[in-house]
C-alpha positions in Angstrom: 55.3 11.5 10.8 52.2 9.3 9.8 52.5 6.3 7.6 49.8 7.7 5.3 52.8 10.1 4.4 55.3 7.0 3.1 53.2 4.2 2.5 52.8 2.5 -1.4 49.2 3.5 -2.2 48.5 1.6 -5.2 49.2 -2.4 -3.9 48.9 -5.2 -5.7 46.8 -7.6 -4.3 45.3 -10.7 -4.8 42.2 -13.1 -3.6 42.0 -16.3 -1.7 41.0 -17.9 -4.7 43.4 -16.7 -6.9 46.3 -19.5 -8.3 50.0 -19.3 -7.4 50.9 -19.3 -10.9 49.0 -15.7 -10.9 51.1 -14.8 -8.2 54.1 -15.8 -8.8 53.4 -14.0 -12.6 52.8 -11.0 -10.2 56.0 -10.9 -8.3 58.2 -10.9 -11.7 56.3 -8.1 -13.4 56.5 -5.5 -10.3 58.8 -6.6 -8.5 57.5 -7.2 -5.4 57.9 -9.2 -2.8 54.7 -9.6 -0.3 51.1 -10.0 -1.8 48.0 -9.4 0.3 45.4 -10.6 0.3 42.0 -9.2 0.4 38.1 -10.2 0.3 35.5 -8.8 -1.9 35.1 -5.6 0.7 39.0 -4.6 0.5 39.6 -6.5 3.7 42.8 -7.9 4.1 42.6 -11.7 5.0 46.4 -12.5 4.6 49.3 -12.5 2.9 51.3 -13.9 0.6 55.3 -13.6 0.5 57.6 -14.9 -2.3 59.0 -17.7 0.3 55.1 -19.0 0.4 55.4 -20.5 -3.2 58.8 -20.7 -3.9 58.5 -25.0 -3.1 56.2 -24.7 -5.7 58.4 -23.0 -8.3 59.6 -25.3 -11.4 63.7 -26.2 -11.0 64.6 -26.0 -14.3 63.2 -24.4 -17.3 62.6 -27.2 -19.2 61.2 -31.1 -19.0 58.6 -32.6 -17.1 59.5 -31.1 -13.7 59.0 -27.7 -15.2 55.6 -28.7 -16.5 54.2 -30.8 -13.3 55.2 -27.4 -10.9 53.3 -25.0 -13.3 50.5 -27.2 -13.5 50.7 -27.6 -9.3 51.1 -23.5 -9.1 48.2 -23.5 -11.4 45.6 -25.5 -8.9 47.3 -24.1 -5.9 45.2 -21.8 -4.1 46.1 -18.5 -2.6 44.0 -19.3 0.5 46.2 -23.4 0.9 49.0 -21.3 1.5 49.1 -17.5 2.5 50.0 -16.5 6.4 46.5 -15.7 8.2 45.8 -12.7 10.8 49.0 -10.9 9.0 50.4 -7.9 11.4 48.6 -5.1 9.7 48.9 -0.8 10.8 46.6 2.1 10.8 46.8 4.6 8.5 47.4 7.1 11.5 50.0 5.3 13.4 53.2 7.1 12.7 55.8 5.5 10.9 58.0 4.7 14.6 55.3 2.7 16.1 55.3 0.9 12.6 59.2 0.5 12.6 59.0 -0.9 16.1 56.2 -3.5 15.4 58.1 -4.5 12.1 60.9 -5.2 14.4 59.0 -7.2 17.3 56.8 -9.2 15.0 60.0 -9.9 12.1 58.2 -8.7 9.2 59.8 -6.5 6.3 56.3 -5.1 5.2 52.3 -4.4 6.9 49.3 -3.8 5.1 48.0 -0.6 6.5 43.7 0.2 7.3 41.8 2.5 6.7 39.6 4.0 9.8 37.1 1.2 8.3 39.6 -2.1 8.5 40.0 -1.7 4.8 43.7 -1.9 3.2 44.6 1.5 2.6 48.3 1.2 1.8 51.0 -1.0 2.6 54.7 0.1 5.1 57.6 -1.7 3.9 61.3 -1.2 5.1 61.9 0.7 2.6 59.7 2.8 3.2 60.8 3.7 7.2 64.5 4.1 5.8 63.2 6.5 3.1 61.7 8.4 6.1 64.3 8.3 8.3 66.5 9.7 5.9 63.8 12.9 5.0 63.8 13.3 9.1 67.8 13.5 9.6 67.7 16.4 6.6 70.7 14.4 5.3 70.1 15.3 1.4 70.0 18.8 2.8 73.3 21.1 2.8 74.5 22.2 6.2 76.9 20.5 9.0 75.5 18.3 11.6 76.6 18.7 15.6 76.6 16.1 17.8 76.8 16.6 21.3 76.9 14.7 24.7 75.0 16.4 27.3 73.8 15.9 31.3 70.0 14.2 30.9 68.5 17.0 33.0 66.0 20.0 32.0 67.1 22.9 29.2 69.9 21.5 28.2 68.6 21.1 24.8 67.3 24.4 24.9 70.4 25.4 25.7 72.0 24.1 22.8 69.6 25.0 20.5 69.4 28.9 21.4 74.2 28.7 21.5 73.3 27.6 17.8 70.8 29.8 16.8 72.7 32.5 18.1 75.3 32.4 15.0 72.8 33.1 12.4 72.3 29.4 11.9 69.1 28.4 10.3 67.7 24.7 12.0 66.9 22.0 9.5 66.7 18.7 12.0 67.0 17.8 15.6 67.4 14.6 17.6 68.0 13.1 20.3 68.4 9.6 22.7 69.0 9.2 26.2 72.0 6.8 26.8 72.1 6.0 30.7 72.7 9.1 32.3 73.6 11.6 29.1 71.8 12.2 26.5 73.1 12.5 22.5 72.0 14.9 20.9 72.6 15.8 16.7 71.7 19.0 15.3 71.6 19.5 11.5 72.1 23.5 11.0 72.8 26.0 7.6 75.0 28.9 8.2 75.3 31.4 5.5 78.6 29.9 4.1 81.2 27.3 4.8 82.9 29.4 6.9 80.4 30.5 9.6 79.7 27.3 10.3 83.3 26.5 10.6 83.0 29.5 13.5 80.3 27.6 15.0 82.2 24.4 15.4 85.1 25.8 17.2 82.5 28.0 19.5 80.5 24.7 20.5 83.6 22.3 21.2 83.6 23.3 24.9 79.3 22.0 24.9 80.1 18.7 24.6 80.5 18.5 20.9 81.6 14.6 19.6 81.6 15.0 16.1 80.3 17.5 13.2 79.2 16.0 9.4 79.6 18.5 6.5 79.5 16.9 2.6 79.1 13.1 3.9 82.5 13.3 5.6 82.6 13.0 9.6 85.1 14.5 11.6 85.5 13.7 15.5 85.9 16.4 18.4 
């Protein structure tokens, strides 16, 4: 799937020359916890995360420290303190690649381009769990499989067509090699409780580990 499918369209973003103070206004009305930062053409320049100002913030609500850090957050420029050359995606890239340079570069969120370098969108962890969870068709009624399996040609196949052959109806299918076997989970909906109680005891002998019906997980 492509990040233009989970991304946050509308993004709050700021300027270089935009104060802290505006900022930090911005990250308690939406919530929010990354800012970037864009030039006059939409092009992102940098970003800006809560951590960025937070030495800036007032400690207490009340005296002359309050008053000196607003006034400092005031003058403060976006530009003094944002991250340059942030890690940014492509609107095109699907949402693994992004999960996988999220992980290498330590980041919890990417601006996302446009084919033109513009920002587009923006990724955030949220965002690749949301996905994750649409792609294992766990909201979805059904029971799970999960098998353990030689890592050699058809054997998914295989599976696949034992399942099928019960009437079930496919709603997910994955897989990951581990050394020399391969894990496999297929999410399946069989007409009622029952026939897919008939296909767990006919696919015990394939190598079956464990099945998931209603959130509860029972092993092999």
């Amino acid at each position: 799937m492509l990040i233009r499918h989970w991304m946050a369209k509308n993004v709050v973003t700021v300027s270089p020359g935009d104060s802290l103070l505006k900022c930090r206004a911005l990250y308690q009305t939406h919530g929010i916890s990354m800012l970037p930062v864009v030039d006059g053409d939409n092009r992102v320049v940098g970003i800006l995360a809560r951590s960025h100002i937070e030495k800036y913030s007032p400690a207490g609500e009340t005296g002359y420290e309050y008053i000196e850090a607003i006034d400092i957050l005031d003058k403060t420029r976006v530009k003094d303190c944002m991250a340059k050359d942030p890690v940014c995606a492509h609107i095109n890239d699907t949402i693994e690649i992004a999960a996988d340079a999220m992980l290498e570069k330590r980041v919890s969120c990417m601006p996302v381009l446009d084919d033109d370098g513009r920002l587009a969108g923006i990724v955030s962890e949220r965002d690749i769990f949301k996905s994750l969870v649409s792609i294992t068709g766990v909201h979805q009624p059904g029971v799970q499989l999960a098998f353990e399996v030689s890592n050699k040609p058809g054997e998914l196949r295989r599976l696949i067509s034992l399942i099928v052959a019960h009437d079930m109806r496919l709603l997910s299918v994955l897989s990951i090699l581990k050394g020399s076997v391969r894990i496999v989970s297929i999410r399946c909906r069989g007409e009622s409780d029952e026939a897919e109680d008939r296909l767990v005891e006919a696919m015990r002998p394939e190598g079956l580990l464990y099945w998931v019906r209603d959130r509860k997980t029972s092993l092999a």
